[in-house]
C-alpha positions, 0 to 999 in steps of 0.5 A, a space after each residue: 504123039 497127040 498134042 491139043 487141038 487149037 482152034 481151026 485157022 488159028 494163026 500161029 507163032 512158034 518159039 524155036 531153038 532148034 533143039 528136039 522139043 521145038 522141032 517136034 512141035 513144028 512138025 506136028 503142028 504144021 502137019 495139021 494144015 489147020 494153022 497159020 504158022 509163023 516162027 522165030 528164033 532168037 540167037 542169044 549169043 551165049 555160044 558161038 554156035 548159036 548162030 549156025 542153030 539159028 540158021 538150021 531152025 531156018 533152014 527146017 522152017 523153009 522145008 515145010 514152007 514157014 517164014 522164020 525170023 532170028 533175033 539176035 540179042 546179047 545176053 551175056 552183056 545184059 546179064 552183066 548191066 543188070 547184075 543177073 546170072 545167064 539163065 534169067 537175063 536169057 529168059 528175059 531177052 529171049 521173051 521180049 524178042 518173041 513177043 516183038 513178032 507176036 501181033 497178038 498171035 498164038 505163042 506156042 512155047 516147046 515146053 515138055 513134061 520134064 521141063 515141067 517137072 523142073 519147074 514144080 522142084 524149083 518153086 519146091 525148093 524155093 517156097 511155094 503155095 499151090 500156083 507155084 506147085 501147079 507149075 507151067 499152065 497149058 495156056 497163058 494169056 498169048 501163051 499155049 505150050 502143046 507138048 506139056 505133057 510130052 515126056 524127053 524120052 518120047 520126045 527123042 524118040 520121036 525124032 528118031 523114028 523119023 531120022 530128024 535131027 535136031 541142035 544141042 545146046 552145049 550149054 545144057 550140059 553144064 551145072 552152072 544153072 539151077 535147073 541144070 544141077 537140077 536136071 542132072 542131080 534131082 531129076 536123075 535120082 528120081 528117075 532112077 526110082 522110078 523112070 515115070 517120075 517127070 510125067 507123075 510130076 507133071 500129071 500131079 502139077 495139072 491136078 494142083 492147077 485144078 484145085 487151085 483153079 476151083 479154090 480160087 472160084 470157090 473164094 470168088 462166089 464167097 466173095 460175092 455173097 458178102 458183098 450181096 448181104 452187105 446192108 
């Protein structure tokens, strides 16, 4: 599996939860030996065994020599405070906490093409123009996500080959959340017409950013010659 080269020495912050997808980033990207690596976990404290996947994130991350600090945060009762359901206040929390340790570090986020396939059908469904379609840009800002055009299943199997073993998050199995009735209905569906769906998906949300990317240049230089021809 290939992910993007960062640039030599660049100093890392790597956003882990243990699951598979984070633990296939860690182990690419420390294999590099080009990067200064740090990480973080964050026990959200939603299940009662966040804190053991906390733990075991920890425990990975000393084997390949790299500092990992958990941060544990109450989502349940920020959820509840700001009258918000578990997934958003999850996000948010989750997000603050990272950035708290990035130091103006490179992020580096697991998200994979499935998740991104997820994405484009939320802003689908909830109404969207072309940003919305492009889903999850590679890079953003402090932000890089380098297994973006990764599938699940190459993911897995990933792991597997390797006999690495990785947490589950029970909370993934439930339809509670959006992206989850999502994950389990819609995105089972169309894999069941076609089993490369996610990664089409992602492929075409990465030609939408472009578009988009030189629409908005387009409309720049546009801009720009008004203003020239202006007496």
């Amino acid at each position: 599996m290939n992910i993007p080269k960062l640039p030599e020495g660049a100093e890392l912050l790597l956003a882990l939860s243990g699951g598979a997808d984070s633990m296939v980033m860690l182990d690419l990207l420390a294999k590099e030996k080009r990067y200064r690596i740090e990480a973080v976990t964050v026990n959200h404290n939603i299940r009662k065994e966040g804190a053991d996947d906390a733990e075991f994130t920890r425990r990975i991350c000393r084997k390949y020599g790299i500092s990992c600090v958990i941060e544990s945060v109450d989502v349940p009762f920020f959820a509840a405070v700001k009258g918000l359901s578990v997934e958003p206040a999850a996000r948010i929390l989750r997000r603050e906490a990272i950035r708290k340790h990035a130091n103006g570090r490179i992020i580096c986020l697991a998200h994979h093409a499935d998740d991104q396939a997820e994405t484009v059908l939320m802003h689908l469904i909830r109404g969207s123009g072309l940003r919305g379609l492009g889903g999850m840009a590679p890079q953003s800002g402090l932000y890089v996500r380098p297994l973006l055009e990764a599938g699940k299943e190459d993911i897995l199997a990933y792991l597997a080959e390797r006999g690495e073993s990785f947490c589950t998050d029970s909370t993934n199995a439930g339809d509670e959340a959006d992206r989850n009735r999502l994950r389990h209905g819609a995105m089972e569906a169309l894999k069941a017409v076609n089993p490369q769906a996610a990664a089409h998906m992602a492929h075409t949300a990465a030609l939408v950013r472009e578009e988009d990317g030189y629409l908005e240049t387009l409309a720049e230089e546009a801009e720009k010659n008004c203003r020239g021809r202006r007496p």
